[in-house]
LORO-264913 format. One record per atom (N, C-alpha, C): residue in one letter; atom name; x, z, y. Coordinates in Angstrom, 2 decimals, padded with zeros to 5 digits, always signed. Example, Ala and Ser with C-alpha at 12.3 -4.5 7.8 and 13.67 -1.06 7.14 Angstrom:
2
  code  site       xx       zz       yy
     a     N  +013.19  +007.80  -005.69
     a    CA  +012.30  +007.80  -004.50
     a     C  +013.20  +007.80  -003.30
     s     N  +012.85  +007.08  -002.25
     s    CA  +013.67  +007.14  -001.06
     s     C  +012.90  +007.87  +000.03
END
This chain:
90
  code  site       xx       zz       yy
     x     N  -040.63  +193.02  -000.42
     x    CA  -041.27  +192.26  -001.48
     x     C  -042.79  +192.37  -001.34
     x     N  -043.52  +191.14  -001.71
     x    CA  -045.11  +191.12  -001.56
     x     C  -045.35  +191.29  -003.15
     x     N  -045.62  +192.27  -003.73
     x    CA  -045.93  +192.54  -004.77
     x     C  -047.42  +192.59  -005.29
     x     N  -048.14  +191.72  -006.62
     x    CA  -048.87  +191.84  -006.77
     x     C  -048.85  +191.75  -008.34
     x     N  -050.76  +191.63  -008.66
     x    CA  -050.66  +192.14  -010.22
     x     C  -049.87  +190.63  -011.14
     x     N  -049.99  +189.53  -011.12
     x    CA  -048.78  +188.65  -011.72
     x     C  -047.81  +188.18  -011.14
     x     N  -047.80  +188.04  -009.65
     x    CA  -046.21  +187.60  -008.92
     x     C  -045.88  +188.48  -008.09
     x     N  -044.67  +188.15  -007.88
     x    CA  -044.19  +188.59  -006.20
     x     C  -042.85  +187.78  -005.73
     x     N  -043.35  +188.08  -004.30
     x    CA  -041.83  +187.29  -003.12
     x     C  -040.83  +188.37  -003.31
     x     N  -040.00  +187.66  -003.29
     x    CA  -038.72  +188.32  -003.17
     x     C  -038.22  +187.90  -001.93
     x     N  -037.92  +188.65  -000.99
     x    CA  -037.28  +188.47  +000.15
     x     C  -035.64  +188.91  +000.00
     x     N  -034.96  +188.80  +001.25
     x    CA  -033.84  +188.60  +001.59
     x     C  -033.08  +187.91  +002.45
     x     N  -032.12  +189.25  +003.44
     x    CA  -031.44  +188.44  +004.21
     x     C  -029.87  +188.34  +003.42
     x     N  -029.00  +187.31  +005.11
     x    CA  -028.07  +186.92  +004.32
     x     C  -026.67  +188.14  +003.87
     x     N  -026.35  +188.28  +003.59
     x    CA  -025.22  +189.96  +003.41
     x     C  -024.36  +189.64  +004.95
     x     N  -024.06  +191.36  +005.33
     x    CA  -023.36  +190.99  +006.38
     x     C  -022.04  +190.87  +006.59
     x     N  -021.41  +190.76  +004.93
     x    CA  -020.04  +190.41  +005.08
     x     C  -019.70  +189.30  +003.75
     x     N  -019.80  +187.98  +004.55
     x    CA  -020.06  +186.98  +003.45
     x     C  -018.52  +186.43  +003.08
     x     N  -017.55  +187.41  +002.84
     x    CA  -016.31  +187.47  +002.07
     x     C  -015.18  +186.33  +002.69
     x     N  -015.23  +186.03  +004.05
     x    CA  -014.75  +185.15  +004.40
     x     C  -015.05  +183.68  +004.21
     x     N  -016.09  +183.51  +003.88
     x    CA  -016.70  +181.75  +003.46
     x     C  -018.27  +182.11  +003.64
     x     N  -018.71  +181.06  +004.17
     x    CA  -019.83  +181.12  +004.49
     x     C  -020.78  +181.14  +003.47
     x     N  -021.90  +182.01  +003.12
     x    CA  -022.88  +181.79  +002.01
     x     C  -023.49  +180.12  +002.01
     x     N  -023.29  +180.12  +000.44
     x    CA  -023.74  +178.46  +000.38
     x     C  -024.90  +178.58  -000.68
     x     N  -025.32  +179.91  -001.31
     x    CA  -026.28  +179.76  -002.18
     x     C  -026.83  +181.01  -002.93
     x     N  -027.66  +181.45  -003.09
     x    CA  -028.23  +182.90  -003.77
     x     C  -028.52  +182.30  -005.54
     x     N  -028.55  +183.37  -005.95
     x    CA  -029.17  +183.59  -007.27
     x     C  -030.27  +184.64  -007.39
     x     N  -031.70  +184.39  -008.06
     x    CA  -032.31  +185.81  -008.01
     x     C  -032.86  +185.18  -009.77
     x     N  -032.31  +186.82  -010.46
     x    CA  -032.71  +187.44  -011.81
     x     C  -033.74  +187.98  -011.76
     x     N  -034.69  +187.87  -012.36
     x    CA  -035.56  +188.91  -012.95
     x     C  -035.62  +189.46  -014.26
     x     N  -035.62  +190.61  -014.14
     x    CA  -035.04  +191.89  -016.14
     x     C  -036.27  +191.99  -016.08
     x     N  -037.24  +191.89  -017.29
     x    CA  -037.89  +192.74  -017.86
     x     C  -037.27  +193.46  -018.45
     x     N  -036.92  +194.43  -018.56
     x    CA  -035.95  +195.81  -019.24
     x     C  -035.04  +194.97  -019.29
     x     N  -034.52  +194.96  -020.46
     x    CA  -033.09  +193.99  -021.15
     x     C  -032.83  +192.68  -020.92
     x     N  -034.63  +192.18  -020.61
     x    CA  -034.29  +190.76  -021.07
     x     C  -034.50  +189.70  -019.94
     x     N  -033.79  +188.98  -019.76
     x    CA  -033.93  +188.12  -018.28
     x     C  -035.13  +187.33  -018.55
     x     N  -035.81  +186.93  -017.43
     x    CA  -037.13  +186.25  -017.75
     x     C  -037.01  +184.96  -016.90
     x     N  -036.40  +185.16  -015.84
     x    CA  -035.75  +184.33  -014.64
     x     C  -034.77  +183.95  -014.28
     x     N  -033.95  +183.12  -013.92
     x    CA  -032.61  +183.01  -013.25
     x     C  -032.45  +181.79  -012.19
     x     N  -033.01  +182.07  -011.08
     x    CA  -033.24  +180.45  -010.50
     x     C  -031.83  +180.86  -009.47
     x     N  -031.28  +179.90  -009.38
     x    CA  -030.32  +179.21  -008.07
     x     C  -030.90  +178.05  -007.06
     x     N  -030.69  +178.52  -005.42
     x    CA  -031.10  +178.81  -004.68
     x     C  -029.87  +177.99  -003.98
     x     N  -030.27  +176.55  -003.95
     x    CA  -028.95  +176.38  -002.93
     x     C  -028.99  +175.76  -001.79
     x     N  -030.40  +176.28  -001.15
     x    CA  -030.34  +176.24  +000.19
     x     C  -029.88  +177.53  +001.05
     x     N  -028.53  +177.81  +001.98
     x    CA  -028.63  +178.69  +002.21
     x     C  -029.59  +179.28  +003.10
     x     N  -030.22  +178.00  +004.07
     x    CA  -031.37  +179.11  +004.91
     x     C  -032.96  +179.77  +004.08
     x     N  -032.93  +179.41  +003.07
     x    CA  -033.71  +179.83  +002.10
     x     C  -033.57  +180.93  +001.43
     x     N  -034.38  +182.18  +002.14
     x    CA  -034.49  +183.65  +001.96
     x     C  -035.45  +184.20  +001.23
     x     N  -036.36  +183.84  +000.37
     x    CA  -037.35  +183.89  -000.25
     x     C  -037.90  +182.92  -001.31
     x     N  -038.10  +183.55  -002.12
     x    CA  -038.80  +182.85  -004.13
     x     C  -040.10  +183.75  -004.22
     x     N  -040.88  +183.10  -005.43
     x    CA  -041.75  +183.76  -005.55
     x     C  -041.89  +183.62  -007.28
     x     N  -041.72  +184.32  -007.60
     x    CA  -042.02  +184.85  -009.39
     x     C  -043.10  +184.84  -009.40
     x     N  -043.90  +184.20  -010.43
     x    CA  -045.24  +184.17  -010.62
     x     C  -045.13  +184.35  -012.70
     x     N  -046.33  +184.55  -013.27
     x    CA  -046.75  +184.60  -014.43
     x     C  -045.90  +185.70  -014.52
     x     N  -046.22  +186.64  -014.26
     x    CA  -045.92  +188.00  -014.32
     x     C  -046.75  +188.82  -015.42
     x     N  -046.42  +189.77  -016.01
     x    CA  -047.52  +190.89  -016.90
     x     C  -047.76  +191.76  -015.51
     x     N  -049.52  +192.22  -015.65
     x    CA  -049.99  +192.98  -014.88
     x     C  -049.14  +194.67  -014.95
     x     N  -048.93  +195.74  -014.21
     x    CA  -048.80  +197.05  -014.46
     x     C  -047.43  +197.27  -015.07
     x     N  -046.19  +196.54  -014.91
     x    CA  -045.04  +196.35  -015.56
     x     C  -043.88  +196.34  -014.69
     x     N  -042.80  +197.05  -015.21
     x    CA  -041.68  +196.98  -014.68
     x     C  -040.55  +196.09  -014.35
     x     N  -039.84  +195.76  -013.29
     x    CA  -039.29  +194.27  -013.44
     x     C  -037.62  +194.83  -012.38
     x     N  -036.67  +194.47  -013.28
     x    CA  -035.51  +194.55  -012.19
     x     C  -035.56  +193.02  -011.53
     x     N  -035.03  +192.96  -010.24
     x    CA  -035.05  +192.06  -009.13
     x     C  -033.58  +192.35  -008.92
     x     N  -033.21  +191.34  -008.37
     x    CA  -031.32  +191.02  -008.44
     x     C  -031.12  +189.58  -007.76
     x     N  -030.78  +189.67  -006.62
     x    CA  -030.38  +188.43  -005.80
     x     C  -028.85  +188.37  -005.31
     x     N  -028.29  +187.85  -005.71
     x    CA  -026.69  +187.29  -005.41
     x     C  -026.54  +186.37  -004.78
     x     N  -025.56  +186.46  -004.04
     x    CA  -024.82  +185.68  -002.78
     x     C  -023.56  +184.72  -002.95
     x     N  -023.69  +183.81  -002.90
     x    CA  -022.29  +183.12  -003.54
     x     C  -021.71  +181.98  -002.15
     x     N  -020.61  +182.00  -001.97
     x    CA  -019.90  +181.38  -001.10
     x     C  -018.97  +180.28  -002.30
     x     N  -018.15  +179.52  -001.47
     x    CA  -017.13  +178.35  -001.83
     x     C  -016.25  +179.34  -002.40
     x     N  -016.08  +181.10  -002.20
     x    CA  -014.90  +181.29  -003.43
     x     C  -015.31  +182.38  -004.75
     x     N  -016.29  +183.36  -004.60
     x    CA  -016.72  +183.69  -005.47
     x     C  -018.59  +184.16  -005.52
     x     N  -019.35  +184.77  -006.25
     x    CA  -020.57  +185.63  -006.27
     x     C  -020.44  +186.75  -006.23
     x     N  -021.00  +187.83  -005.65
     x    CA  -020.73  +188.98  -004.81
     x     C  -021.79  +189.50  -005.71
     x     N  -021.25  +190.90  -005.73
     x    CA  -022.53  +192.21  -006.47
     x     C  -024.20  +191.90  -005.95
     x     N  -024.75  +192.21  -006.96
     x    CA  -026.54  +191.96  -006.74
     x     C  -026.47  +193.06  -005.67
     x     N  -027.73  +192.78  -004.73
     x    CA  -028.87  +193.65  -004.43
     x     C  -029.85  +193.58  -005.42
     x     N  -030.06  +195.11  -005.70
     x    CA  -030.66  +195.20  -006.91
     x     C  -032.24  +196.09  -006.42
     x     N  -033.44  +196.08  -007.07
     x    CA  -034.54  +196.58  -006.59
     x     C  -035.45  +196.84  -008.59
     x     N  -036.19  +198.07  -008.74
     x    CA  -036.96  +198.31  -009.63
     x     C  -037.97  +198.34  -008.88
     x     N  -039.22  +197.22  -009.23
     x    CA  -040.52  +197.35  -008.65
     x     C  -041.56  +197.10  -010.38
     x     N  -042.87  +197.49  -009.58
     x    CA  -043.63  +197.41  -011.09
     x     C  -044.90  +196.73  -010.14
     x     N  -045.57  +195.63  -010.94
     x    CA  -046.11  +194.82  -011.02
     x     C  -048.16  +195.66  -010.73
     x     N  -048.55  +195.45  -010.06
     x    CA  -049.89  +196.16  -009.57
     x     C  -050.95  +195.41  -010.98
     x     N  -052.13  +196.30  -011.06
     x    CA  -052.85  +196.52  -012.14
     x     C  -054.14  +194.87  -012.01
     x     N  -054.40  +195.17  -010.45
     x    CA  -055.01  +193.89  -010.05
     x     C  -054.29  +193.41  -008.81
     x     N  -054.81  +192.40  -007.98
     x    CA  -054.30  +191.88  -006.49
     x     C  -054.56  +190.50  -006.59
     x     N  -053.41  +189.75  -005.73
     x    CA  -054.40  +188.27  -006.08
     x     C  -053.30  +187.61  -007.42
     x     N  -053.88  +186.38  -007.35
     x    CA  -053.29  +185.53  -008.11
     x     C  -052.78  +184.54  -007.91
     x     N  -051.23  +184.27  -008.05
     x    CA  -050.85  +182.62  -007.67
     x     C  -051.25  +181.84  -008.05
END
């Protein structure tokens, strides 16, 4: 992740066991603690990267990207990162 003081990329590759069906689309969440702030779907599968912007500076954020094929969505990769004080700006 390129983390800065209001956004960051979220990277990601594709899982290496895509449940017998080929990945056709990600999901990535962003938690501020409890509360979702984000939920974009992603349905390009060669598309490995988003970028969250309007972020709070110095703050904690769960990150959560899911993998979904033609039969179900598979457990997050999950990441706690916190948001830098300055850096640039989108």
């Amino acid at each position: 992740m390129d983390i800065q003081a209001t956004s960051l990329t979220v990277e990601w590759t594709a899982p290496a066991d895509d449940g017998g069906s080929p990945i056709t689309a990600y999901r990535v969440v962003i938690l501020k603690g409890s509360t979702e702030i984000e939920n974009v779907n992603i349905t390009n599968p060669v598309k490995t990267s988003w970028i969250a912007e309007r972020l709070d500076r110095e703050t904690e954020y769960t990150v959560k990207v899911f993998a979904r094929n033609a039969v179900f969505e598979g457990p997050a990769a999950e990441k706690a990162v916190r948001t830098k004080y300055e850096g640039t700006k989108m």
